[in-house]
N, CA, C and O atoms as a GROMACS GRO file, in nm:
protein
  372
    1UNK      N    1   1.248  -1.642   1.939
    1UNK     CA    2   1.239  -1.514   1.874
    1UNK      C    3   1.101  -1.500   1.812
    1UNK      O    4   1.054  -1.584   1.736
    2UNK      N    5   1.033  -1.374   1.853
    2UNK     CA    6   0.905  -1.354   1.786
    2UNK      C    7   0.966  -1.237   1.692
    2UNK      O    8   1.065  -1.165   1.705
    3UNK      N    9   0.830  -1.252   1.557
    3UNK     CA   10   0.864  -1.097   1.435
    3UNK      C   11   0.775  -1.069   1.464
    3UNK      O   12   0.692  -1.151   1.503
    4UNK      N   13   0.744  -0.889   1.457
    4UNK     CA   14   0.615  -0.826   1.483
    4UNK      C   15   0.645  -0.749   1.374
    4UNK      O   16   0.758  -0.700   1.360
    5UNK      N   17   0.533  -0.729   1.274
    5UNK     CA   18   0.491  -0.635   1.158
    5UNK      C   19   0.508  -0.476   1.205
    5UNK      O   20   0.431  -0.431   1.289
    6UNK      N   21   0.616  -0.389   1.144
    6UNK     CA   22   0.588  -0.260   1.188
    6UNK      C   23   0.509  -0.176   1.012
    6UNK      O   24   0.561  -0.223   0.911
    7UNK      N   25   0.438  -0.107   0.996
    7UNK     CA   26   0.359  -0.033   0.931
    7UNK      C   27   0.408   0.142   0.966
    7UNK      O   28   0.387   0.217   1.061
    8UNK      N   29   0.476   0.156   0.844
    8UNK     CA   30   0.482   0.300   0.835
    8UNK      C   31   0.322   0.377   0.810
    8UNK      O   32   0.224   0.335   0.749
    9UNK      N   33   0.344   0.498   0.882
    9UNK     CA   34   0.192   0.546   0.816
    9UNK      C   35   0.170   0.572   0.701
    9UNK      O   36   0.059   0.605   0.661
   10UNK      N   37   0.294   0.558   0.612
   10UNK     CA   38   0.184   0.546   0.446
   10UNK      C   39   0.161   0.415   0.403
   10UNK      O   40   0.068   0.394   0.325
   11UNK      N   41   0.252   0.296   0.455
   11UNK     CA   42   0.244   0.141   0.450
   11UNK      C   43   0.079   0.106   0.536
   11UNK      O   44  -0.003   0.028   0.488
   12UNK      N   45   0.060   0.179   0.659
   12UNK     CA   46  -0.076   0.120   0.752
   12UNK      C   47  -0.211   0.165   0.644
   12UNK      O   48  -0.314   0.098   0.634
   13UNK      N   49  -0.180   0.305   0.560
   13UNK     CA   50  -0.310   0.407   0.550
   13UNK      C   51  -0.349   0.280   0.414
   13UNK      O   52  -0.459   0.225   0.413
   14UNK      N   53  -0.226   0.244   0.295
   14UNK     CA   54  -0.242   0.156   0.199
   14UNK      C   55  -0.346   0.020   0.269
   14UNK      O   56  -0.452  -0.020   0.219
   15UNK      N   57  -0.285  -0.030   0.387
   15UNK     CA   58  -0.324  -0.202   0.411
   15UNK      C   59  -0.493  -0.145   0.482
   15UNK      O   60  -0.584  -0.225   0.504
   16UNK      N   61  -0.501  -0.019   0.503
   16UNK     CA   62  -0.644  -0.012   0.564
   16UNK      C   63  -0.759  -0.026   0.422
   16UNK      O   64  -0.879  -0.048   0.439
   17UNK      N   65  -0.670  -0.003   0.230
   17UNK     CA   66  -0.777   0.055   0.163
   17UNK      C   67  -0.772  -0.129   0.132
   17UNK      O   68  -0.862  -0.198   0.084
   18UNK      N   69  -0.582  -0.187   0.194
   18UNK     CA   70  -0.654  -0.354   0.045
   18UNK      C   71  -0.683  -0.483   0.138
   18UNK      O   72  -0.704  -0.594   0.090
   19UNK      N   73  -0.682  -0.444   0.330
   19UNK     CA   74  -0.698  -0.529   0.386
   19UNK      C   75  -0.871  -0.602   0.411
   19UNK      O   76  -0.970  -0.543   0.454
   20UNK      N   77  -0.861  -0.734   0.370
   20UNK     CA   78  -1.020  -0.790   0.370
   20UNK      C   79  -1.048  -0.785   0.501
   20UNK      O   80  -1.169  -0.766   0.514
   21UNK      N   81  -0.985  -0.794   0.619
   21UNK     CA   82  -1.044  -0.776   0.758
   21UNK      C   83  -1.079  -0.612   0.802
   21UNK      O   84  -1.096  -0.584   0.920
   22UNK      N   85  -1.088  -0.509   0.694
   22UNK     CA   86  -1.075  -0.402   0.764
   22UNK      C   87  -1.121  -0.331   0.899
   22UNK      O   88  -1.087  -0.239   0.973
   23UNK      N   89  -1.227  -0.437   0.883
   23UNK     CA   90  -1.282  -0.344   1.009
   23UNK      C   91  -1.268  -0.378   1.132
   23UNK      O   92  -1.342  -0.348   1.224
   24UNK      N   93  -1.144  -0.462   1.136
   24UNK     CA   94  -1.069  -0.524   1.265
   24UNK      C   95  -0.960  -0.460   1.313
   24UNK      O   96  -0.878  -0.483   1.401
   25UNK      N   97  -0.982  -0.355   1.217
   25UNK     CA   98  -0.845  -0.314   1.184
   25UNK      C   99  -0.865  -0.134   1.260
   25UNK      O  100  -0.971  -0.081   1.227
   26UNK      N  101  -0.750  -0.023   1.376
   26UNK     CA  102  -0.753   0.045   1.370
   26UNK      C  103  -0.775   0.152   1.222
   26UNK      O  104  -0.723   0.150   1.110
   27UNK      N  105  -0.868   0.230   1.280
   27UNK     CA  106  -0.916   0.367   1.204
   27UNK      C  107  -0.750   0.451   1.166
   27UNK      O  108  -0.702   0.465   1.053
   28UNK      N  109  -0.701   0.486   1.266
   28UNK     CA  110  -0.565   0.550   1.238
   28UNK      C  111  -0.416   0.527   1.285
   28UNK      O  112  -0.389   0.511   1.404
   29UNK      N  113  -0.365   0.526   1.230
   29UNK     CA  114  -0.183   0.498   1.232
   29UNK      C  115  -0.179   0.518   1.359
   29UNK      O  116  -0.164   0.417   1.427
   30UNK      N  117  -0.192   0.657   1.435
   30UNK     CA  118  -0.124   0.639   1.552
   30UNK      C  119  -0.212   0.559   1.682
   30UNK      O  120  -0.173   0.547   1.798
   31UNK      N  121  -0.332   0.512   1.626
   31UNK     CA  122  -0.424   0.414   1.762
   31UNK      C  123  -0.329   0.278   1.712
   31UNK      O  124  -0.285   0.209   1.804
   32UNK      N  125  -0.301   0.242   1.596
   32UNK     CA  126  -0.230   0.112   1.535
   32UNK      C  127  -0.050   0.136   1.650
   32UNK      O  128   0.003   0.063   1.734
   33UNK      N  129  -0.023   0.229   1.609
   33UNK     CA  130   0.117   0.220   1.686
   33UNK      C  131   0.115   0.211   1.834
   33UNK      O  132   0.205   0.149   1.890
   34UNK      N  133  -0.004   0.281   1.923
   34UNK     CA  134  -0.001   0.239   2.048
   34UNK      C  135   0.010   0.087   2.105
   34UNK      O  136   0.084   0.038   2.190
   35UNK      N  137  -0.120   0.016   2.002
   35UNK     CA  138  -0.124  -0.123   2.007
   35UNK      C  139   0.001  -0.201   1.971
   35UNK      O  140   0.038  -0.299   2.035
   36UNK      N  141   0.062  -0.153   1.868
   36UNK     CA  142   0.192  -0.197   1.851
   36UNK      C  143   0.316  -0.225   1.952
   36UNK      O  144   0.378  -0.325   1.988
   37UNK      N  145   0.321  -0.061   1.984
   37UNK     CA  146   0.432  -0.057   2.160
   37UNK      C  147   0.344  -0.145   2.270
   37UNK      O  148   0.413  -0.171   2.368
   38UNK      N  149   0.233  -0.188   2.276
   38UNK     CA  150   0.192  -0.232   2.378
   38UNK      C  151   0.273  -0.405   2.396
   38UNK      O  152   0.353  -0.456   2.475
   39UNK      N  153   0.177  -0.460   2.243
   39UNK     CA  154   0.253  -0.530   2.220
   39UNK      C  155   0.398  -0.602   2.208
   39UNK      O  156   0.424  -0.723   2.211
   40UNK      N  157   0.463  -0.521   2.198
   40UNK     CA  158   0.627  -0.543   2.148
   40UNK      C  159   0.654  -0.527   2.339
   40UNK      O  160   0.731  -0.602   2.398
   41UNK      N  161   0.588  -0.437   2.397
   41UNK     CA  162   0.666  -0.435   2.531
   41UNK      C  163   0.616  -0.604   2.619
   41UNK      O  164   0.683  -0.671   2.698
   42UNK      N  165   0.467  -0.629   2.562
   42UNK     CA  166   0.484  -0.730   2.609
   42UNK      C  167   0.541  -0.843   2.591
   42UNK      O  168   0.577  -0.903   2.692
   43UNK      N  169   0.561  -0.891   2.486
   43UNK     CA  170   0.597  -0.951   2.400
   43UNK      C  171   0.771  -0.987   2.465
   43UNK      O  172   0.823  -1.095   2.491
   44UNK      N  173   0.823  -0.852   2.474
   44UNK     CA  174   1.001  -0.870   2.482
   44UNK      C  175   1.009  -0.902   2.640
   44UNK      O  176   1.121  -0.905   2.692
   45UNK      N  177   0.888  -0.927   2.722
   45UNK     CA  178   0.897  -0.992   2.870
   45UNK      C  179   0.953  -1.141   2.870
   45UNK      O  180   1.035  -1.175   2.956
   46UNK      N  181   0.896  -1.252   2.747
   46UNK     CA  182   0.961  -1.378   2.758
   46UNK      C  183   0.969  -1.414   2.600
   46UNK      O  184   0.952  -1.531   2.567
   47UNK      N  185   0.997  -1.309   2.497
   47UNK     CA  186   1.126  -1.321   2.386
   47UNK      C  187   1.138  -1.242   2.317
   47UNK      O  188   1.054  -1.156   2.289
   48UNK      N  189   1.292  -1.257   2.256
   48UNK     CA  190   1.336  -1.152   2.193
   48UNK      C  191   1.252  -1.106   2.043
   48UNK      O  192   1.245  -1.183   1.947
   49UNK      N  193   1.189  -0.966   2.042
   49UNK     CA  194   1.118  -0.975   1.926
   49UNK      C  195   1.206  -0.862   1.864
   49UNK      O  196   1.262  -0.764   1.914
   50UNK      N  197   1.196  -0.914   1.730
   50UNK     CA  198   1.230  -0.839   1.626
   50UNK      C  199   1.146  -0.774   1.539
   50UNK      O  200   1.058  -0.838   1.480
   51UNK      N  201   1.164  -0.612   1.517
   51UNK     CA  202   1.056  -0.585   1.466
   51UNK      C  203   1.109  -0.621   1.263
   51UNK      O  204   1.220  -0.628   1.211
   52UNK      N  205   0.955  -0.636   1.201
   52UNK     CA  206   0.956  -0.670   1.028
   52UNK      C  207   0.901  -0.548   0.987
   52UNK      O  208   0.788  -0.515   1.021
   53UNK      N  209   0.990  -0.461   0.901
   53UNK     CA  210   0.885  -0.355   0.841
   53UNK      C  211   0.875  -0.380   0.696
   53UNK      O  212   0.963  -0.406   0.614
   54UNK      N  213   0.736  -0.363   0.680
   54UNK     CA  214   0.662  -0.393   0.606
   54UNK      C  215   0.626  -0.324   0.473
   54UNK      O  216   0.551  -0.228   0.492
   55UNK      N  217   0.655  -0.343   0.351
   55UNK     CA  218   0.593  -0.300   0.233
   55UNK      C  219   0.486  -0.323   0.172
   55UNK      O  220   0.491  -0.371   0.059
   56UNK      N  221   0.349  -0.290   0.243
   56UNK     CA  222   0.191  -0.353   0.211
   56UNK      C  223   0.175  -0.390   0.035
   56UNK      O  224   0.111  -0.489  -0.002
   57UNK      N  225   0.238  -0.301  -0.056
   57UNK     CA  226   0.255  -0.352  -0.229
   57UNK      C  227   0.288  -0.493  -0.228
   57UNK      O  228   0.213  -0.578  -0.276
   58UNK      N  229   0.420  -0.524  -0.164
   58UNK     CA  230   0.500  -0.646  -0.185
   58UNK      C  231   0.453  -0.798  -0.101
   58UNK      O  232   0.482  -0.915  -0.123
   59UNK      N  233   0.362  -0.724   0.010
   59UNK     CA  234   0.276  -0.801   0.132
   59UNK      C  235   0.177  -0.875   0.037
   59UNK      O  236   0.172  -0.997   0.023
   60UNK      N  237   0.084  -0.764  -0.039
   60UNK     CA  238  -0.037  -0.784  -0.088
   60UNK      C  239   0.001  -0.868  -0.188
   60UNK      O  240  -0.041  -0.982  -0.172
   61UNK      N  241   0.078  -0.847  -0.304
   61UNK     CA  242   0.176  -0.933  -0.434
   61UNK      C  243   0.172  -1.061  -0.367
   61UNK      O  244   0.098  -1.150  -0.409
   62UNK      N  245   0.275  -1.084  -0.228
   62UNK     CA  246   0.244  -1.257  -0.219
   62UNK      C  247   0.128  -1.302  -0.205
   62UNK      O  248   0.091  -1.405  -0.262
   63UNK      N  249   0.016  -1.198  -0.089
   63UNK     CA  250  -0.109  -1.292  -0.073
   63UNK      C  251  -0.179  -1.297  -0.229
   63UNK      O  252  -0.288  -1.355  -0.225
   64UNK      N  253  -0.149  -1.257  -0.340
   64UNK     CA  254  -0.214  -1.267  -0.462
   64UNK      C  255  -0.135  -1.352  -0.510
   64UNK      O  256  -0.203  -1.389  -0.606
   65UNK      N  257  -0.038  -1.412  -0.515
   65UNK     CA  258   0.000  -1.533  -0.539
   65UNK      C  259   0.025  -1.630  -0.491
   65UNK      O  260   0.101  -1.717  -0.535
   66UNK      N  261  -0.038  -1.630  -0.390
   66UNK     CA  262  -0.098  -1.705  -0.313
   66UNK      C  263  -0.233  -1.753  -0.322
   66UNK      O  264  -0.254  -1.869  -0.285
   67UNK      N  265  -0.335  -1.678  -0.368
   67UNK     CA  266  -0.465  -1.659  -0.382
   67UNK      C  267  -0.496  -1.719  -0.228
   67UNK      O  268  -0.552  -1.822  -0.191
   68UNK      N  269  -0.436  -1.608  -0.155
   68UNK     CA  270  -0.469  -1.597  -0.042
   68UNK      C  271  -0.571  -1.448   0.025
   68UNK      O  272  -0.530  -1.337  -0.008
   69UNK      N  273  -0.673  -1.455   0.096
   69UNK     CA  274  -0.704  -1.308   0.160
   69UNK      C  275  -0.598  -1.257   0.230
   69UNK      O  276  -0.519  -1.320   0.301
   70UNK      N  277  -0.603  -1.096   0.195
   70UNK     CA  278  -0.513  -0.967   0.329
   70UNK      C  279  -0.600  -0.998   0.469
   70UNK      O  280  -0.697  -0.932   0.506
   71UNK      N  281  -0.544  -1.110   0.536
   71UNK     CA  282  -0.630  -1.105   0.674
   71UNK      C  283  -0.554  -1.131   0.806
   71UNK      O  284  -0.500  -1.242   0.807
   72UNK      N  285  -0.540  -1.071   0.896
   72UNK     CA  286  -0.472  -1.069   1.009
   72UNK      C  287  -0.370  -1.230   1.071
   72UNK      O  288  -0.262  -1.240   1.130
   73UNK      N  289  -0.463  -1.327   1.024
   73UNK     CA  290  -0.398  -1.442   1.013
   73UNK      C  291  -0.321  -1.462   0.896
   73UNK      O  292  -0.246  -1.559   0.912
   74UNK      N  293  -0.306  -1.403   0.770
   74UNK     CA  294  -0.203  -1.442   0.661
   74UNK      C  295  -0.106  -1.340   0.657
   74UNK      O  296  -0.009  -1.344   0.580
   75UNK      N  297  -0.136  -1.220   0.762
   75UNK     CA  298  -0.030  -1.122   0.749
   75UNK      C  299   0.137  -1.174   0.856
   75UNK      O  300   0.257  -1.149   0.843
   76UNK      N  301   0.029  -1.276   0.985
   76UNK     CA  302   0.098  -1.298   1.067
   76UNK      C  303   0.176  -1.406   1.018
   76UNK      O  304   0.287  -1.427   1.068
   77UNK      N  305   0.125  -1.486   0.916
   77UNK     CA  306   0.220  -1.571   0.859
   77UNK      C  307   0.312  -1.528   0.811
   77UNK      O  308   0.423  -1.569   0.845
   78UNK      N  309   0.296  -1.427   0.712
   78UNK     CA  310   0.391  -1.359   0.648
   78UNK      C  311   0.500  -1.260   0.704
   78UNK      O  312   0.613  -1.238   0.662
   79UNK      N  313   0.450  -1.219   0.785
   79UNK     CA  314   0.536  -1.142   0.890
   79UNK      C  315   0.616  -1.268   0.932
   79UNK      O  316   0.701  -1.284   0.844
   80UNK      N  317   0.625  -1.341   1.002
   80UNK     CA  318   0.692  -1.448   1.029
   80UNK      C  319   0.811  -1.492   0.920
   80UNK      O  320   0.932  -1.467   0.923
   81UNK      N  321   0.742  -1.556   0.834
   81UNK     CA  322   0.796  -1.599   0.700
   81UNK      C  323   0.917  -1.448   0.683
   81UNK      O  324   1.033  -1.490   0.674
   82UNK      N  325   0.910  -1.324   0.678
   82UNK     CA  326   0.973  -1.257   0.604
   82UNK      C  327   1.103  -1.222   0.751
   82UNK      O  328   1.225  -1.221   0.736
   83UNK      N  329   1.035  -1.198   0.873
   83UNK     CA  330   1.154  -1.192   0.950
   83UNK      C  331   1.217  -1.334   0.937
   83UNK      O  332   1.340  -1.324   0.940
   84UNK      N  333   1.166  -1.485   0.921
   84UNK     CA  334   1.292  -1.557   0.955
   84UNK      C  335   1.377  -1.529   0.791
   84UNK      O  336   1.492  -1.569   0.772
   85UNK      N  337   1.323  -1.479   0.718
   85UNK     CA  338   1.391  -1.477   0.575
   85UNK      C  339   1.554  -1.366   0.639
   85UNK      O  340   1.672  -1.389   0.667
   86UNK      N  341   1.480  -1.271   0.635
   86UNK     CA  342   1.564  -1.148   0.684
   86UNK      C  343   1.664  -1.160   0.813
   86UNK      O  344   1.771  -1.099   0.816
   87UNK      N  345   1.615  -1.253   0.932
   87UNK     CA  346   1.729  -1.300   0.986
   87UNK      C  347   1.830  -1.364   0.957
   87UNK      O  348   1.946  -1.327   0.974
   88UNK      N  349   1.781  -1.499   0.897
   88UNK     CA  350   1.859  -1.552   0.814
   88UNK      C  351   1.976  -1.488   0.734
   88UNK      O  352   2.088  -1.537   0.742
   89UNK      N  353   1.952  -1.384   0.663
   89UNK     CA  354   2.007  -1.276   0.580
   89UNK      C  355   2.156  -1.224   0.662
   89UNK      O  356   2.272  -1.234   0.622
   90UNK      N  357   2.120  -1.185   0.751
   90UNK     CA  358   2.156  -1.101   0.857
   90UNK      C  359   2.279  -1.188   0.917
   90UNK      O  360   2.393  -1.146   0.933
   91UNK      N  361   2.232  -1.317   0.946
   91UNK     CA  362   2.304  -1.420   1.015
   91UNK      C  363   2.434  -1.479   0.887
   91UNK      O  364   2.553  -1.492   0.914
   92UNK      N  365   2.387  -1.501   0.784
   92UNK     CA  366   2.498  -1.523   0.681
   92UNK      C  367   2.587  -1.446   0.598
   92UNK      O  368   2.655  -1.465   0.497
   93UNK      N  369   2.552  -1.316   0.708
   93UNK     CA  370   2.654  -1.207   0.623
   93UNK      C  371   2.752  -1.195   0.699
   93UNK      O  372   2.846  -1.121   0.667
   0.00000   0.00000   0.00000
């Protein structure tokens, strides 16, 4: 099972003003969501992905206690980290 980060467009427009990689980062929500479906379609060819949606406030809160950077590699951790949390969840109810 893979988690993929989904970003509402007021969750993406926030992580564009507090993300330290910004400029890796799509200009607008809907060039971010193409890349997204691209992804997820490839992705669900050899596993099941689940999408994580995302609260960039509550994202940013751990990487600050973390005294970690907002950077494409600590988001993917966290994305990870929060779908197996939330499966988990899911699975013991």
């Amino acid at each position: 099972m893979v988690f993929i980060g989904y970003y509402s467009p007021e969750n993406y427009k926030l992580l564009l003003e507090l993300a330290d990689d910004r400029k890796k980062l799509d200009d607008k929500w809907e060039d971010w969501l193409v890349n997204f479906i691209k992804a997820k379609i490839g992705l669900s060819r050899d596993f099941t992905v689940e999408e994580v949606h995302l609260d960039v406030k509550k994202m940013n809160e751990y990487f600050k206690s973390k005294n970690i950077k907002n950077t494409s590699k600590n988001r993917s951790v966290y994305i990870q980290e929060q779908g197996s949390i939330d499966f988990n969840k899911r699975m013991n109810n």
